[in-house]
C-alpha beads as a LAMMPS data file, in Angstrom:
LAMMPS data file: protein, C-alpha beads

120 atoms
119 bonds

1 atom types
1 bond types

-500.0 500.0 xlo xhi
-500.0 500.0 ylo yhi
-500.0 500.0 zlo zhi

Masses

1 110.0

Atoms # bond

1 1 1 -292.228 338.674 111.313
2 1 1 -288.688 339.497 110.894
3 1 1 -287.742 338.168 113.970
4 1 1 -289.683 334.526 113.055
5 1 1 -287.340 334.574 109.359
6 1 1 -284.178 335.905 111.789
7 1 1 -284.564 332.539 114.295
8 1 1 -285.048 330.007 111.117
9 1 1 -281.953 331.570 109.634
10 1 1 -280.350 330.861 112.764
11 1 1 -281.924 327.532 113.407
12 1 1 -280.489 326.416 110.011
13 1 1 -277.329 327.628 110.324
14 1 1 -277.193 325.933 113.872
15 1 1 -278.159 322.782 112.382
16 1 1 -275.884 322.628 109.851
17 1 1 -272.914 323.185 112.447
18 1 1 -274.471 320.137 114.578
19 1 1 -273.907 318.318 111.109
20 1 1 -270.623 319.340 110.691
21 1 1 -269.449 318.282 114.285
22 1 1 -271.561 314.654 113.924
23 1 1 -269.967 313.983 110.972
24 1 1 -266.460 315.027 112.447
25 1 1 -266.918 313.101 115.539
26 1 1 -267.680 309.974 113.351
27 1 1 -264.463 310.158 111.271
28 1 1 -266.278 310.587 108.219
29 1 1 -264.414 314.250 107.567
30 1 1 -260.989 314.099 106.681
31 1 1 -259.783 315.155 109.691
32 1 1 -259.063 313.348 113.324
33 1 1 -262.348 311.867 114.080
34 1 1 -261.338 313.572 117.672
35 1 1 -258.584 310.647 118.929
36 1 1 -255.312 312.117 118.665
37 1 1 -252.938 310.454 116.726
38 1 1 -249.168 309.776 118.015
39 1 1 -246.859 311.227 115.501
40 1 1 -244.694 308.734 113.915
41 1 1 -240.646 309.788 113.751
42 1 1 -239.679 312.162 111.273
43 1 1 -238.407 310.427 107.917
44 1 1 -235.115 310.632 107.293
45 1 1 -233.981 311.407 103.696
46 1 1 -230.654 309.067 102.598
47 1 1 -228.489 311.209 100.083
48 1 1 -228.491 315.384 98.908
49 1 1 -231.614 316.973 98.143
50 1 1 -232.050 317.545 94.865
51 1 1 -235.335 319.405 94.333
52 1 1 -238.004 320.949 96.982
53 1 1 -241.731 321.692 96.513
54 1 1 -244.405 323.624 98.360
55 1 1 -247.710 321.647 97.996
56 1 1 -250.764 323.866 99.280
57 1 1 -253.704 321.952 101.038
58 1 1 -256.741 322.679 101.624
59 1 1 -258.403 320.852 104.776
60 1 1 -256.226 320.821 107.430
61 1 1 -257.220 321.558 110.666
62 1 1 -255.359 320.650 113.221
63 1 1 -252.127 318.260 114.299
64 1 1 -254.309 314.987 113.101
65 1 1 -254.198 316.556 109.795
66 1 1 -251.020 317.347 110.065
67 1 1 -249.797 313.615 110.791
68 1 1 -251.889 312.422 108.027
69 1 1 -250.876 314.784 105.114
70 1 1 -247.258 314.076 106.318
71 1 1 -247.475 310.256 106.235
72 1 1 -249.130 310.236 103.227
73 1 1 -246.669 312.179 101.699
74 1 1 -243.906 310.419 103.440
75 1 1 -245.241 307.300 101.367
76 1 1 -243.475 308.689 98.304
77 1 1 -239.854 306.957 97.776
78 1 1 -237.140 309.606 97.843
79 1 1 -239.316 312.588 99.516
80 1 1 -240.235 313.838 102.967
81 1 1 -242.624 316.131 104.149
82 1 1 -243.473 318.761 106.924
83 1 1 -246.614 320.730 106.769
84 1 1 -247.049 324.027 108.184
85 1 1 -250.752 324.380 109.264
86 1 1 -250.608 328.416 109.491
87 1 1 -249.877 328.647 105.951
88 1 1 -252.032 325.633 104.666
89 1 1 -248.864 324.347 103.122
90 1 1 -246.832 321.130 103.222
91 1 1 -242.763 321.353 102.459
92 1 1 -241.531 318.630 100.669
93 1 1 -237.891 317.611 99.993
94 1 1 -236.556 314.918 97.580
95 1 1 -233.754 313.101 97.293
96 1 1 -234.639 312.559 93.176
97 1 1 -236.948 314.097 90.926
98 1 1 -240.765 313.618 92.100
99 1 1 -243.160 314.266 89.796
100 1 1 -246.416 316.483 91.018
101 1 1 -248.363 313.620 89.429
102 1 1 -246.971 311.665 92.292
103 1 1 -247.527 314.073 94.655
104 1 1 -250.890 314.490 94.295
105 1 1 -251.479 310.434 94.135
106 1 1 -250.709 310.252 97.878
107 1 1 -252.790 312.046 98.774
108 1 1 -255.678 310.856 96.755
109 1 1 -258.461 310.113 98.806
110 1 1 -257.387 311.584 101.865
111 1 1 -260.301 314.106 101.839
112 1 1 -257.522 316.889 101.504
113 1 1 -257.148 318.942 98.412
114 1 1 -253.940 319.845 96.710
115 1 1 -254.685 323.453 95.507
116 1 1 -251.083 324.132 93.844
117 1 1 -247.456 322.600 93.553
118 1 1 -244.929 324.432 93.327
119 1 1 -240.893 325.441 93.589
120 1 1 -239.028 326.490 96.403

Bonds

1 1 1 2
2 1 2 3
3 1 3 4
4 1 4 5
5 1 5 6
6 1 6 7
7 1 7 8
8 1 8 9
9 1 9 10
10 1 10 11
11 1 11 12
12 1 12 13
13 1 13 14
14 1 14 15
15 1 15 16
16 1 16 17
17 1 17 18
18 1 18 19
19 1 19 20
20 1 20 21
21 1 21 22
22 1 22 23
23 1 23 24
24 1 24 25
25 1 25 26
26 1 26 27
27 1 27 28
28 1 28 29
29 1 29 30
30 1 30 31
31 1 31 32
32 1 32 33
33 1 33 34
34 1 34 35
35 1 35 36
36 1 36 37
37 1 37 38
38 1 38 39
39 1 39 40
40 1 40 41
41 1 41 42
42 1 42 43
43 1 43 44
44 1 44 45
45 1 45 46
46 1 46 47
47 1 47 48
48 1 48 49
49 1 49 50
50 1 50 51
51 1 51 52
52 1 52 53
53 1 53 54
54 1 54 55
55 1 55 56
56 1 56 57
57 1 57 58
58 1 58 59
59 1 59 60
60 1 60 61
61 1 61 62
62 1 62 63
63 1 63 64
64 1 64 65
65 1 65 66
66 1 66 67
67 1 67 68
68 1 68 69
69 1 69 70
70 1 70 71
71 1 71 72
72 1 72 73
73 1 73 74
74 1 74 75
75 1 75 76
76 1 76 77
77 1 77 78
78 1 78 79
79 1 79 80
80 1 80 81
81 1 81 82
82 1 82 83
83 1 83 84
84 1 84 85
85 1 85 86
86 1 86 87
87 1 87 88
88 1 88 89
89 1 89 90
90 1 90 91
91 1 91 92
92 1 92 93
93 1 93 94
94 1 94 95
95 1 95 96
96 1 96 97
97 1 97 98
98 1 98 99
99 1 99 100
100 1 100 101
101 1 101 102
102 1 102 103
103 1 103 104
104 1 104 105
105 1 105 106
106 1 106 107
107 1 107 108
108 1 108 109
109 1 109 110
110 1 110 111
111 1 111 112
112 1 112 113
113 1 113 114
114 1 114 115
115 1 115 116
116 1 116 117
117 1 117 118
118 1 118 119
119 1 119 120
């Protein structure tokens, strides 16, 4: 008996990674949808920095994500980004005051979730 209840454990836990790895396959995660992307050049900031923020994101999962989170971020006028996958964290310097509001409308959507904004 326990080894009938052990194999359906395993059996649902099997098919629920099959999901996961459908639904990534078809795009419909917000990762890659497996294609790799070609990263776009880095934006360049005109004028002094003026403020930096750490944004934390949860989602990422690999160099797609990382391409996505930055261009989305990139999006905002006055402010670049670079994301650091190990620490689940994207960097993002401004060249005038950006509000988190704004921050967090880029990347509305994106199927990544901002989990805190802060300093530098």
């Amino acid at each position: 008996m326990a080894t009938a209840i052990v194999g359906i454990v395993v059996l649902i836990a099997l098919g629920f990674a099959v999901k996961g790895v459908l639904k990534h396959w078809r795009g419909e995660s917000s990762c890659c949808s497996g294609g790799a992307i070609t990263p776009p050049p880095k934006k360049k900031l005109d004028g002094a920095i003026v403020d930096t923020k750490i944004v934390d994101i949860e989602g990422m999962t690999c160099g797609n994500c990382k391409i996505r989170v930055e261009q989305a971020l990139d999006t905002i006028d006055g402010a670049a980004a670079e994301v650091n996958l190990h620490r689940n964290h994207a960097v993002v310097k401004m060249t005038r005051e950006v509000s988190n509001e704004e921050i967090r409308q880029a990347l509305a959507g994106s199927g990544y979730t901002i989990t805190g904004i802060h300093a530098k």
